[in-house]
C-alpha positions in Angstrom: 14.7 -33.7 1.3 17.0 -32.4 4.3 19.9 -30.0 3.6 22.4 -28.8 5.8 23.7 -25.8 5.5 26.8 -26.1 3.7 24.2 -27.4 0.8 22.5 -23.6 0.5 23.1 -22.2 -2.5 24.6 -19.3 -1.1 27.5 -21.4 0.2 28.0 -23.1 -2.9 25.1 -26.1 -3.5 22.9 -25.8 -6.0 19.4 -24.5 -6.2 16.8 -26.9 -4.6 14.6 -25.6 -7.5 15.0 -25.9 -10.8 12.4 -23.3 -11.8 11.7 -20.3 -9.7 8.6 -20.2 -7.6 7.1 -17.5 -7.6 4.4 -14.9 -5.7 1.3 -14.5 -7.3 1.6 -17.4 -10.1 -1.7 -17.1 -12.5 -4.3 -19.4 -11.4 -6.2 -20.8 -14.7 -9.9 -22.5 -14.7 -11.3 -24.5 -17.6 -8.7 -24.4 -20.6 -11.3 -25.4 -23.2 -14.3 -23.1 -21.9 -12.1 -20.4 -22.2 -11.2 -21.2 -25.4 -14.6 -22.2 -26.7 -15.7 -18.5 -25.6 -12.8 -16.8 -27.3 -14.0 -18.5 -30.5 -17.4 -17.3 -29.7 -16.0 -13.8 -28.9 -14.3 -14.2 -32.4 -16.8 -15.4 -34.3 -19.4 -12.5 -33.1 -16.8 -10.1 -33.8 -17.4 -8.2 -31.1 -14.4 -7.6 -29.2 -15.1 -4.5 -27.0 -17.3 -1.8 -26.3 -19.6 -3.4 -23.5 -20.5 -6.7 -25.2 -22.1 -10.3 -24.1 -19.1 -11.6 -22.2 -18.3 -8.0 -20.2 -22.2 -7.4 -19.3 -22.7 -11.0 -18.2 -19.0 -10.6 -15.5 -20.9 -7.8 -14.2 -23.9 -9.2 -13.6 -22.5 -12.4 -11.7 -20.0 -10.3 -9.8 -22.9 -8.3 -8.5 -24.4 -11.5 -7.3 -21.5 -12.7 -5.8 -21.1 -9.7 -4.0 -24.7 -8.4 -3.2 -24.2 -5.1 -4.8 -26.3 -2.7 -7.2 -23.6 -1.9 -9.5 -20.0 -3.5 -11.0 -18.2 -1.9 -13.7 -15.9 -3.7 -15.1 -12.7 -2.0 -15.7 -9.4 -2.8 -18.1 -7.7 -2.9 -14.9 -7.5 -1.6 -10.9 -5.5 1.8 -11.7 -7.9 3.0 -13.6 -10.6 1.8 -11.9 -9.2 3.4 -8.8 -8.8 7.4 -10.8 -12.3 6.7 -12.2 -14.0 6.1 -9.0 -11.2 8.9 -7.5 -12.4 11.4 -10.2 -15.9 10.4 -10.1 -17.0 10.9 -6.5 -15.1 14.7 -6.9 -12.0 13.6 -4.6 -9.7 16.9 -5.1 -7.1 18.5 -3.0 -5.5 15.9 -0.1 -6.8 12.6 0.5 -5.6 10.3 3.5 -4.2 6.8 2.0 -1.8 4.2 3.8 1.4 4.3 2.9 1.5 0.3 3.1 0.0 -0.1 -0.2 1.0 -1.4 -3.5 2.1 2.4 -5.1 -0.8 2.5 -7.5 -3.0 3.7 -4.7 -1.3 6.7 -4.6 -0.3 6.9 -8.0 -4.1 6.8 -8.5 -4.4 10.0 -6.6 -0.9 12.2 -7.7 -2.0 11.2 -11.3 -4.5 13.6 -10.7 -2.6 16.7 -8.8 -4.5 14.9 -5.8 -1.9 15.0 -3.0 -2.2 11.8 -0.9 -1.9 12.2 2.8 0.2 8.8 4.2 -1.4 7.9 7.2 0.1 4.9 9.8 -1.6 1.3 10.4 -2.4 -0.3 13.1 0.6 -3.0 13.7 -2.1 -5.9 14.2 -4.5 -5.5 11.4 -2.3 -4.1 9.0 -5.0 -1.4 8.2 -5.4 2.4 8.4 -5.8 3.4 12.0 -8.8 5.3 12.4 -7.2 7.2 15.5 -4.6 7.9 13.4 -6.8 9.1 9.9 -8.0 11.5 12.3 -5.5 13.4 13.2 -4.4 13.9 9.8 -7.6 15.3 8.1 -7.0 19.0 7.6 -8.8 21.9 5.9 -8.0 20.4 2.3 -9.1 16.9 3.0 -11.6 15.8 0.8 -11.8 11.6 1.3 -10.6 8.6 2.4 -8.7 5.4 0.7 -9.0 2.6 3.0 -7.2 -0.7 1.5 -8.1 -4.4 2.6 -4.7 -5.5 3.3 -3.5 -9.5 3.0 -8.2 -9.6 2.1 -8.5 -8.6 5.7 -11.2 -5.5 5.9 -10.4 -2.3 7.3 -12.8 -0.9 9.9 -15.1 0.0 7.8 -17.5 1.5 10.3 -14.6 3.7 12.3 -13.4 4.8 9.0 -17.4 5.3 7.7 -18.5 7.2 11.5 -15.4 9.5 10.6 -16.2 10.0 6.7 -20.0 11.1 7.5 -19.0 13.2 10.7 -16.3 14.9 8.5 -18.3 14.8 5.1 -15.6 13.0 3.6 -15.9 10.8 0.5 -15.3 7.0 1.3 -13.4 4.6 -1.2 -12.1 0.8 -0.7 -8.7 -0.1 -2.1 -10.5 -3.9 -2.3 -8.0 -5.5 -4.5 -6.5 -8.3 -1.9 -10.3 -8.7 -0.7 -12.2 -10.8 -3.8 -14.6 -13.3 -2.2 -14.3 -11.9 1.5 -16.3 -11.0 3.9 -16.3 -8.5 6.6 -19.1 -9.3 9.5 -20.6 -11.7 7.4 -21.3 -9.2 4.6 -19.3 -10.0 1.3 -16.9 -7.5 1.2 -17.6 -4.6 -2.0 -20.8 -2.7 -0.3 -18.2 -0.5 1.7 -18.1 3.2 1.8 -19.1 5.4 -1.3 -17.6 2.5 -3.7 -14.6 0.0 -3.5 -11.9 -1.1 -6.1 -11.2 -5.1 -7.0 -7.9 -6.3 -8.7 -8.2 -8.9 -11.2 -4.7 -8.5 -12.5 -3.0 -12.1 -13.6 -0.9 -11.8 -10.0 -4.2 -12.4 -8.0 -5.6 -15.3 -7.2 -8.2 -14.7 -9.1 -7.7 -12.7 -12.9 -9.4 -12.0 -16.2 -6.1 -12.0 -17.4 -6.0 -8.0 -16.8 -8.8 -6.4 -15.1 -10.6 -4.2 -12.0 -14.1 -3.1 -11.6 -15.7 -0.6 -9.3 -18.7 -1.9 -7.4 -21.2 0.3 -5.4 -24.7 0.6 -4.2 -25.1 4.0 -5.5 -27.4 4.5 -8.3 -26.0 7.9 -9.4 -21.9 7.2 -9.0 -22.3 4.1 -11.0 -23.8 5.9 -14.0 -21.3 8.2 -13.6 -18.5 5.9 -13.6 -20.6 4.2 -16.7 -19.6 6.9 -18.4 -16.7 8.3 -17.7 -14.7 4.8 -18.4 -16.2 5.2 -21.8 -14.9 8.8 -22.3 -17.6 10.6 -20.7 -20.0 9.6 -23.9 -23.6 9.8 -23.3 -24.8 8.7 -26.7 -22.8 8.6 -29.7 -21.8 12.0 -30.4 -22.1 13.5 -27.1 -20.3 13.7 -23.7 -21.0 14.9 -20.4 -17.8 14.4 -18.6 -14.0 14.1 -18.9 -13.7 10.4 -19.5 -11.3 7.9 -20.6 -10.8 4.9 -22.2 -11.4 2.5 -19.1 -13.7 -0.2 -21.1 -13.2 -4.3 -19.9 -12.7 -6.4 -23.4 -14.6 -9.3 -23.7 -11.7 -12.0 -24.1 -10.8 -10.4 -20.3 -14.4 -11.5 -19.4 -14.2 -14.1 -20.9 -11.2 -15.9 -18.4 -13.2 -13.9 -15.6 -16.3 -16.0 -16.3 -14.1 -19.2 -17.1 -12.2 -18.4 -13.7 -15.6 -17.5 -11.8 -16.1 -21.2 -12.4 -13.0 -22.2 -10.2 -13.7 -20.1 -7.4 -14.1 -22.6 -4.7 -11.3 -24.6 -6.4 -8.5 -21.8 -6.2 -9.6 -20.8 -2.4 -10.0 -24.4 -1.5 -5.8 -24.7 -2.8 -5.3 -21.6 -1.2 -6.8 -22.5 2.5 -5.0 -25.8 2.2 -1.6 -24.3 1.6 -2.2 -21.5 4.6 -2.5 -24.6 6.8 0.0 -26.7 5.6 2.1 -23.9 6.5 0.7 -22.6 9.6 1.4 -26.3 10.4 5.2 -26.5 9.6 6.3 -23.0 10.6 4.6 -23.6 14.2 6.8 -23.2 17.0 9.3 -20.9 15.4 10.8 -18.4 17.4 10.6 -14.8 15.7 8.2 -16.1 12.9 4.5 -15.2 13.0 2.2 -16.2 10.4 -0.8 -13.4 9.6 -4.2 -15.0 11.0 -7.2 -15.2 9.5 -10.7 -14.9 11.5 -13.0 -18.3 12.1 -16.1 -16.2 11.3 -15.1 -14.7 8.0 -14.0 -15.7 4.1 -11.4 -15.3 2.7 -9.2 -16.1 -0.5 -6.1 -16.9 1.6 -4.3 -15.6 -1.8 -1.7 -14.1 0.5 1.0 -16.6 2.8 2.3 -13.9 5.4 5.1 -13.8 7.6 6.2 -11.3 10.2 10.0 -11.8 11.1 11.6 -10.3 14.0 14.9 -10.0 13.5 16.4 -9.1 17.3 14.8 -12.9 18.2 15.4 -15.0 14.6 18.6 -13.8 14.6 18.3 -13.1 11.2 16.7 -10.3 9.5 13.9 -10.9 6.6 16.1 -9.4 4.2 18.5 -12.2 5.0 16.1 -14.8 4.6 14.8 -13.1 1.2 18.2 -13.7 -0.2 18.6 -17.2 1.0 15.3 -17.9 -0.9 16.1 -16.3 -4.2 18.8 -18.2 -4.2 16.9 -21.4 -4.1 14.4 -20.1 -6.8 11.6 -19.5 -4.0 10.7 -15.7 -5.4 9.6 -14.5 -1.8 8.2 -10.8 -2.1 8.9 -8.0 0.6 5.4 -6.4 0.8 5.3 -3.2 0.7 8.8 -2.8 0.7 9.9 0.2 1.5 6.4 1.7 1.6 4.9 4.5 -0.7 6.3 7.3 1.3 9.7 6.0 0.5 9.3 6.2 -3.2 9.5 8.7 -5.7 7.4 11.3 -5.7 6.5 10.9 -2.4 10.3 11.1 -0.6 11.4 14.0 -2.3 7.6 15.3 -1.7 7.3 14.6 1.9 11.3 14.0 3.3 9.9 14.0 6.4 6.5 11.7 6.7 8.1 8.2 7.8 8.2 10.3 11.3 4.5 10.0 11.5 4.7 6.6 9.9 6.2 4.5 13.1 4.3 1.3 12.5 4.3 1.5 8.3 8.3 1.8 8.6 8.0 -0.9 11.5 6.6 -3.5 9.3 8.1 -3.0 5.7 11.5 -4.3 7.7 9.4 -7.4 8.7 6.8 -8.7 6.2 7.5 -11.4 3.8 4.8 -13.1 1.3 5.5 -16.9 0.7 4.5 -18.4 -2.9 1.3 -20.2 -2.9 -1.8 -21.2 -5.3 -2.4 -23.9 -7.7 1.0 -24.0 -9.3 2.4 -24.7 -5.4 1.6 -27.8 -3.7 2.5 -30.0 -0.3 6.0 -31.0 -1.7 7.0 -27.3 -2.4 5.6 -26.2 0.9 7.6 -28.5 2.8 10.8 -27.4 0.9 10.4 -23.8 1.8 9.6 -24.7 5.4 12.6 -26.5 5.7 15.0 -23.7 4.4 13.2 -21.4 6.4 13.9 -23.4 9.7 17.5 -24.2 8.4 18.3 -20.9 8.5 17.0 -19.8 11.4 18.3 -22.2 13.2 22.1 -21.6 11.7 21.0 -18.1 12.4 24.5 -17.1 14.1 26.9 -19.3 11.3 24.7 -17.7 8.7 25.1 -13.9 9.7 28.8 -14.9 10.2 29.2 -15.9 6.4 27.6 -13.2 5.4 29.4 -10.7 7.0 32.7 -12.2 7.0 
């Protein structure tokens, strides 16, 4: 299907779909296995509180990731102040600001003040150069977060930690199922968080878990996401309710089965569109490495608006309007919301390449519910506009 642009909805056509497309659509294995082990949850009346379901997610995790330990957690937020409060984080701790806002929420949640530090403008990491000069007297650790599931530099960021006698945690929730130098990606640093929320690729419905290869923190973190109990009428830390339930293990286990299936979709739809957005002035899709996995769960653009002629904003509304629910990651950036602004007026000055790219990246829908028809739709509006870039900008302003 060819439109011109008179035919945008913007200008008057209608939507060229009917239902919206969206970011992060739920991915969803085996219907009936899932069911068959909600009955069985049911049936066992045990619905919480470590049972069959949550013990046997952890186990298989750990497989699949070559760990020691994985907690499973009722989802990444708390996983992320457990693991915070848990390896005795206090005081200032450096974080990106280009981050989904629980990673700092994670921290101010618990009069932890979190330190924005800049990325590096190709990896879309922390920049270990920079994480340096912003450790101070009060620092007590380090959030590194696997942006777009592509790993920070873990051994810059893990030289610096041990030099400094910092604590080391991975913000992991982009990075389920990849690898970073050929090792599976969750034995980083003192511990690392995973996201299993319904937006990822892959979900138990609602979910985290903190994995680690240290004996001691993992007990702790045992504990303390089951109120600090150490047997039944005794505690031994500050804890909180952070327990998995077993129908959310269940759909992990059911989706566990689909692995291959929702990564295999996921590769397919990167390079269907690498392969139609090639050759586009100002457009630049984020690359992936040869050597490494990854869940491609993530379809990112970088636009430059002084060559497209249009900015990504722009091109965000022209979407919408079509129903194709293109997200502005992370838009405007942490430092820019409340709290932190009011907090820190001044950070985005040390912030040049974090303010840099939350005017330019844009995440195109992809996963099971999207396929080659789709794709090729949102392509084509995307090189419509650009190349009505000047008659666009016109009607806009006019």
């Amino acid at each position: 299907m060819k439109l011109n642009i008179d035919e945008l909805t913007i200008f008057g056509g209608k939507p060229v779909f009917e239902y919206a497309l969206h970011v992060g659509r739920p991915n969803i294995g085996n219907r009936q296995k899932f069911t068959e082990r909600v009955a069985d949850i049911l049936d066992r009346k045990w619905l919480t509180n470590g049972g069959k379901y949550v013990q046997e997610f952890e186990r298989q995790l750990e497989h699949l990731m070559g760990v020691k330990h994985c907690i499973a957690i009722c989802n990444a937020t708390v996983a992320l102040e457990i693991a915070i409060r848990a390896l005795g984080m206090k005081g200032e701790v450096i974080v990106p600001s280009f981050t989904f806002i629980a990673t700092a929420h994670a921290l101010q949640w618990q009069e932890i003040t979190p330190v924005f530090c800049d990325i590096d403008p190709e990896t879309h990491n922390l920049d270990p150069r920079q994480v340096e000069r912003m450790i101070t007297p009060r620092t007590t650790g380090i959030i590194g977060v696997h942006v777009w599931g592509r790993a920070c530099d873990t051994d810059a960021l893990g030289e610096i930690a041990h030099r400094r006698n910092l604590r080391l945690l991975f913000d992991a929730a982009h990075a389920f199922a990849c690898t970073s130098k050929g090792q599976m990606i969750g034995g980083f640093g003192d511990a690392e968080v995973f996201s299993f929320h319904g937006t990822k690729f892959f979900n138990t419905l609602e979910g985290g878990a903190v994995v680690t290869n240290d004996d001691s923190l993992a007990n702790k973190i045992r504990l303390m996401k089951n109120f600090g109990f150490t047997n039944y009428d005794q505690t031994g830390y500050v804890g909180i309710n952070g327990k998995m339930n077993e129908v959310s293990a269940a759909m992990g286990l059911t989706n566990l089965e689909s692995l291959d299936e929702f990564i295999g979709v996921n590769r397919h739809n990167y390079q269907f569109y690498q392969t139609l957005l090639a050759g586009l002035d100002g457009v630049s899709l984020i690359a992936f490495s040869d050597v490494e996995k990854f869940n491609y769960q993530y379809v990112v653009l970088e636009i430059d608006a002084q060559i497209t002629g249009v900015t990504r904003d722009d091109l965000v509304a022209i979407l919408h309007a079509e129903n194709i629910l293109a997200r502005r990651y992370f838009f405007p950036g942490c430092h820019q919301m409340e709290p932190y602004r009011s907090y820190f007026p001044h950070s985005g000055l040390l912030l040049p390449q974090t303010e840099r790219l939350t005017q330019r990246v844009l995440c195109l829908p992809t996963g099971t519910a999207v396929g080659e028809m789709e794709i090729r739709q949102i392509c084509g509006l995307i090189r419509l506009t650009l190349e009505n870039s000047e008659e666009i900008k016109r009607r806009f302003t006019r």
